[in-house]
Backbone as JSON, one array per atom type, in Angstrom:
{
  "sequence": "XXXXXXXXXXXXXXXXXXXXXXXXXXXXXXXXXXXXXXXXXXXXXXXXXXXXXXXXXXXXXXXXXXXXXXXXXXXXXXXXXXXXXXXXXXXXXXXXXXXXXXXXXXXXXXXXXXX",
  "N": [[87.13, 106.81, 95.63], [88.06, 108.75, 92.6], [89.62, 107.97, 89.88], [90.09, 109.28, 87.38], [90.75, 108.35, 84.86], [89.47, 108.92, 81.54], [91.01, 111.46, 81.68], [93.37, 111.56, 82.05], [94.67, 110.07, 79.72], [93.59, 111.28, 77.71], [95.02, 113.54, 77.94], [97.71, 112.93, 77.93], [97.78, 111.16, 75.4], [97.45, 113.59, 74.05], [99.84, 115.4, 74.62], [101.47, 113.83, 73.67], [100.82, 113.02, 70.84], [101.65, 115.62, 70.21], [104.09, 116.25, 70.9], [105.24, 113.93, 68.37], [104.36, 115.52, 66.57], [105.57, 117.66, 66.17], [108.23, 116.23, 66.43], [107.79, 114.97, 63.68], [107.97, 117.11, 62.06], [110.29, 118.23, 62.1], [111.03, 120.01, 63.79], [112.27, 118.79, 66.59], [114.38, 116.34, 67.41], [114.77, 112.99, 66.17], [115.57, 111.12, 68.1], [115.71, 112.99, 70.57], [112.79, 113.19, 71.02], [111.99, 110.37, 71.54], [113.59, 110.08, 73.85], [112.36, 111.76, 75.7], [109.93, 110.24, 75.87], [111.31, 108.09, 77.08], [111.92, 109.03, 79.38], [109.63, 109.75, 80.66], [108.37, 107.44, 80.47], [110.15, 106.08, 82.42], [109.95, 107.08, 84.86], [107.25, 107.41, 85.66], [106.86, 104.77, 85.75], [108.85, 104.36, 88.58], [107.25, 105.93, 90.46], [105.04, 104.41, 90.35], [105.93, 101.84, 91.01], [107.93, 102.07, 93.64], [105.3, 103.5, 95.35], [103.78, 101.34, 95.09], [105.42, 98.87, 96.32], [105.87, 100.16, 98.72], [102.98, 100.15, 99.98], [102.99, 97.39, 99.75], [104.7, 97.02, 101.81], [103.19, 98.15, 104.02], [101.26, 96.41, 103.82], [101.96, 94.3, 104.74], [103.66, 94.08, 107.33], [100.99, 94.56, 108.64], [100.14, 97.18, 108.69], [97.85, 99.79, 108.79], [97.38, 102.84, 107.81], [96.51, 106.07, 107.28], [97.66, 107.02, 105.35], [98.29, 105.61, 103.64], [95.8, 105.39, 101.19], [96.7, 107.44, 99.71], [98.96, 106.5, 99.12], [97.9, 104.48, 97.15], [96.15, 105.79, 94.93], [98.05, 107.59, 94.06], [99.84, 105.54, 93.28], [98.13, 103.83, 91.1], [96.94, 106.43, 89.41], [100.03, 106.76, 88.36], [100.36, 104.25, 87.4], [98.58, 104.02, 85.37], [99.12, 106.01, 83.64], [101.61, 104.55, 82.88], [101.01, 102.41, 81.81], [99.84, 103.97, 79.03], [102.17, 105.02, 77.77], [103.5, 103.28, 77.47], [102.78, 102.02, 75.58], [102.89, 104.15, 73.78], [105.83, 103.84, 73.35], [106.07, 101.42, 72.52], [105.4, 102.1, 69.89], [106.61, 103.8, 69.04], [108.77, 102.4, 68.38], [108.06, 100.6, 66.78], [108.24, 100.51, 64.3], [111.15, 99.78, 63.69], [111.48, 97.36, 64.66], [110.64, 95.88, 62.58], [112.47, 95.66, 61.1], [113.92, 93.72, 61.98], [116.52, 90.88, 61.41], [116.19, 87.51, 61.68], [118.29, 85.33, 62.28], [118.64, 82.23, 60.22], [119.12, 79.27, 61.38], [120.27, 76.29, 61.06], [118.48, 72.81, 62.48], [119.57, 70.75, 64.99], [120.52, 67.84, 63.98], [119.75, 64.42, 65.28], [120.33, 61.53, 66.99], [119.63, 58.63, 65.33], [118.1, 59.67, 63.14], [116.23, 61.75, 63.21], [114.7, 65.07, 63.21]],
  "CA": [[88.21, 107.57, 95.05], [88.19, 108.97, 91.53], [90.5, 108.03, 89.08], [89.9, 110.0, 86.19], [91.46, 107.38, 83.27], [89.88, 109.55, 80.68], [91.31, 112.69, 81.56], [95.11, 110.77, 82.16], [94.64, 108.98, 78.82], [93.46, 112.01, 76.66], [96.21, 114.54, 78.52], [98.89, 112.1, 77.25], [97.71, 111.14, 73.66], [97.54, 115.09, 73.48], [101.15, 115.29, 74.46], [102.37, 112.41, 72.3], [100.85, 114.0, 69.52], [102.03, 116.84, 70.08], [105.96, 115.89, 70.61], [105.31, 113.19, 67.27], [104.33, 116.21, 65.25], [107.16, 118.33, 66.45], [109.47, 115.2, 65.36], [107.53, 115.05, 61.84], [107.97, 118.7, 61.69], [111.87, 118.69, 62.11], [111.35, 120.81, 65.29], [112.86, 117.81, 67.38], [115.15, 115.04, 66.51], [113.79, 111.45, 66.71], [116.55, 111.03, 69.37], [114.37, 113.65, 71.59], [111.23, 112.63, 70.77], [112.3, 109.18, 72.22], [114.6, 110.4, 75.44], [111.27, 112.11, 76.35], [108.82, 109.43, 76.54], [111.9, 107.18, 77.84], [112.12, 109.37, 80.59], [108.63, 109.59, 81.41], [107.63, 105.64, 81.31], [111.3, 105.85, 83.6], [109.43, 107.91, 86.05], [105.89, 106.85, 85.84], [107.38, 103.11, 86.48], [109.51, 104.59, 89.55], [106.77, 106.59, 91.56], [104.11, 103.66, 90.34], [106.88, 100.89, 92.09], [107.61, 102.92, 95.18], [103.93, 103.28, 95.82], [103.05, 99.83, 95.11], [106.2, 98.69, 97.48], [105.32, 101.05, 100.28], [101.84, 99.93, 100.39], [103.09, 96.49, 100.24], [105.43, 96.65, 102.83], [102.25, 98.06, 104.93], [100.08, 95.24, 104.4], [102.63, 92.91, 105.41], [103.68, 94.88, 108.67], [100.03, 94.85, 109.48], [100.01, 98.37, 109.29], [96.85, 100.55, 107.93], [97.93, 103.99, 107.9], [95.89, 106.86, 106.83], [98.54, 107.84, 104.15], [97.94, 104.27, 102.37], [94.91, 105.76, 100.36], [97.29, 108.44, 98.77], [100.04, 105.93, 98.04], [97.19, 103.62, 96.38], [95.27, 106.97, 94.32], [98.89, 107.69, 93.13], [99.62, 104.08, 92.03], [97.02, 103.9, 90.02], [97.63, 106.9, 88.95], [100.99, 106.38, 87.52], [100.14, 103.35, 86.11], [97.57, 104.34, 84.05], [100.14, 106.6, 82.91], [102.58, 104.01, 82.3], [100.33, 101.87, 80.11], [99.81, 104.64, 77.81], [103.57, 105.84, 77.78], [104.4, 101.91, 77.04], [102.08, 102.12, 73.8], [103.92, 104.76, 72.65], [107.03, 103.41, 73.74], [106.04, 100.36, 71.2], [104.44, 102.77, 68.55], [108.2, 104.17, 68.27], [110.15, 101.06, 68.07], [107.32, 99.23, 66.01], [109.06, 99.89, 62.6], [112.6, 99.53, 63.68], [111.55, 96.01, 65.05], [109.97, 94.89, 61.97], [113.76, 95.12, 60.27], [115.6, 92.44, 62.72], [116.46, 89.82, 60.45], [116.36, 86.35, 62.58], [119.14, 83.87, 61.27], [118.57, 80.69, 59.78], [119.62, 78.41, 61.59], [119.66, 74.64, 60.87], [118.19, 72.57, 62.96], [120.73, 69.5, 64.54], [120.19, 65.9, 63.82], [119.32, 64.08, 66.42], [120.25, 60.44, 66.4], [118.17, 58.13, 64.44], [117.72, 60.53, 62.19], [115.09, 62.65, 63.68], [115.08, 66.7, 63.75]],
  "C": [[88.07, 107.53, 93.53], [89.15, 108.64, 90.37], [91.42, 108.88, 87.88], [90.78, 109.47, 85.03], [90.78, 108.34, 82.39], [90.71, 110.52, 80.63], [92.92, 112.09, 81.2], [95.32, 110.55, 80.53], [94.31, 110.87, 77.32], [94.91, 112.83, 76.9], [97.15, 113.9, 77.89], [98.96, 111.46, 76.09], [97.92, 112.55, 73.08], [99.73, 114.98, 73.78], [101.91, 114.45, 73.81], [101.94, 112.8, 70.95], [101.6, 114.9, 69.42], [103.67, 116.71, 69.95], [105.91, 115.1, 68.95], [105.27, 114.42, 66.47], [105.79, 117.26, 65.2], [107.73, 117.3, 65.67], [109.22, 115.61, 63.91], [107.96, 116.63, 61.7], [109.56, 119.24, 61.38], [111.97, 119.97, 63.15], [112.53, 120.14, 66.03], [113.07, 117.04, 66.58], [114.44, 113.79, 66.68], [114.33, 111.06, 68.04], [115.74, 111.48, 71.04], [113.32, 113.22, 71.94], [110.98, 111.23, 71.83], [112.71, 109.16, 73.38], [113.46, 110.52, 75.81], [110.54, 111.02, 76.39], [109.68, 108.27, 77.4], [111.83, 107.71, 79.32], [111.3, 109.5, 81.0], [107.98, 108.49, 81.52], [108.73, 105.64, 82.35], [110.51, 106.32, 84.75], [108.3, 107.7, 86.67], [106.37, 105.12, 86.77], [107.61, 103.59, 88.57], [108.42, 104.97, 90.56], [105.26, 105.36, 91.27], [104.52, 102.45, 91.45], [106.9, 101.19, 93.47], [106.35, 103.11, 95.88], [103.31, 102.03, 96.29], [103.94, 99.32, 96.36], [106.01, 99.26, 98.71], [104.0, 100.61, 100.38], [102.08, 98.22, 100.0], [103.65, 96.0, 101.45], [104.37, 97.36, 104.13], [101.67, 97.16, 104.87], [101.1, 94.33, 104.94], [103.47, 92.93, 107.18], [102.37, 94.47, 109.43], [99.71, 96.15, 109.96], [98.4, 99.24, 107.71], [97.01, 102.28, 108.53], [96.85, 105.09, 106.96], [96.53, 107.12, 105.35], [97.94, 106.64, 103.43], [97.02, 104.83, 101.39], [95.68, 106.87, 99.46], [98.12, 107.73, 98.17], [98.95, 105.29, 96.69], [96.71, 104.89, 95.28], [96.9, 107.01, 93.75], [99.83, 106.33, 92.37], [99.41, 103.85, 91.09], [97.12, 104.66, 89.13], [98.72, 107.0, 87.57], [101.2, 105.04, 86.73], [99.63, 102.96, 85.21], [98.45, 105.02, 82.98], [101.47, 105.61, 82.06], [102.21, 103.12, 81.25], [100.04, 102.92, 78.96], [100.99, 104.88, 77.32], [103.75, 104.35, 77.27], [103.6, 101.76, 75.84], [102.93, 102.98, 73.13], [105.26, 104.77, 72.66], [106.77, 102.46, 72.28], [105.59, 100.83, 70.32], [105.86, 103.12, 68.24], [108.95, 103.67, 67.94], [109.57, 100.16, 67.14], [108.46, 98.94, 64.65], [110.63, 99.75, 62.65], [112.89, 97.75, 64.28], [111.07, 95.1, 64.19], [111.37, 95.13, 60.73], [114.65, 94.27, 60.54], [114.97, 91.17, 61.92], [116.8, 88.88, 61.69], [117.22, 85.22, 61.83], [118.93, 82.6, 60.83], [119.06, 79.86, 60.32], [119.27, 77.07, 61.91], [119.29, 73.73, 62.18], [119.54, 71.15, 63.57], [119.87, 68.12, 64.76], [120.46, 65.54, 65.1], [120.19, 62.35, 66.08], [119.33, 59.41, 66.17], [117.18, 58.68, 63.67], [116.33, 61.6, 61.75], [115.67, 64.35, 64.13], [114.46, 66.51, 64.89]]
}
C-alpha cells in the first residue's frame, strides 16, 4: 500500500501558505486563519482516532476483516496529515507563547535551613 507522504505534505504546506498569505494580505483575519487549521487538525485527529479504534477493536475481537486495510491506508493517512496541521498549529501560537511571563516565585524554606 502506497502512502504518498510527499504528495500529503506538499498539498498542505501549499494550503498553509496559501491561507498565511491571505492573513498577511488582510484578505482573512488571524481569527480565520486559525479556526481553519483548528478545524482541520479537529478532523484529521477524529477520522485518524476512529480508524485507529476500529482497527483496534478488530484485533482484539480476533477479527481480520477485509475492510481493515482501508481503515489502516486512511489512518495513516490522516495522520500524516495531522503532523503537518500540528506544525502549523505551533507555527501560529509560537510568538504568542514566547510572551507568557512565568511568576517568580520564591522557593519555601525547608527546615534546617535548606531550599
Amino acid at each position: 500500500m502506497i502512502y504518498d507522504f510527499i504528495i500529503v505534505s506538499i498539498l498542505l504546506l501549499f494550503a498553509y501558505l496559501g491561507s498565511y498569505t491571505l492573513y498577511h494580505k488582510n484578505f482573512i483575519s488571524r481569527a480565520v486563519h486559525i479556526r481553519l487549521w483548528n478545524i482541520l487538525i479537529l478532523f484529521s485527529f477524529l477520522v485518524s482516532a476512529g480508524a485507529g479504534l476500529t482497527l483496534l477493536s478488530l484485533v482484539e475481537c480476533g477479527l481480520a476483516l477485509p475492510i481493515s486495510q482501508s481503515f489502516l491506508y486512511w489512518h495513516i493517512k490522516f495522520g500524516m496529515s495531522m503532523f503537518w496541521i500540528a506544525l502549523f498549529h505551533m507555527h501560529s501560537y509560537w510568538k504568542s507563547s514566547k510572551n507568557i511571563k512565568i511568576p517568580d516565585i520564591p522557593l519555601r524554606k525547608e527546615k534546617g535551613g535548606k531550599y
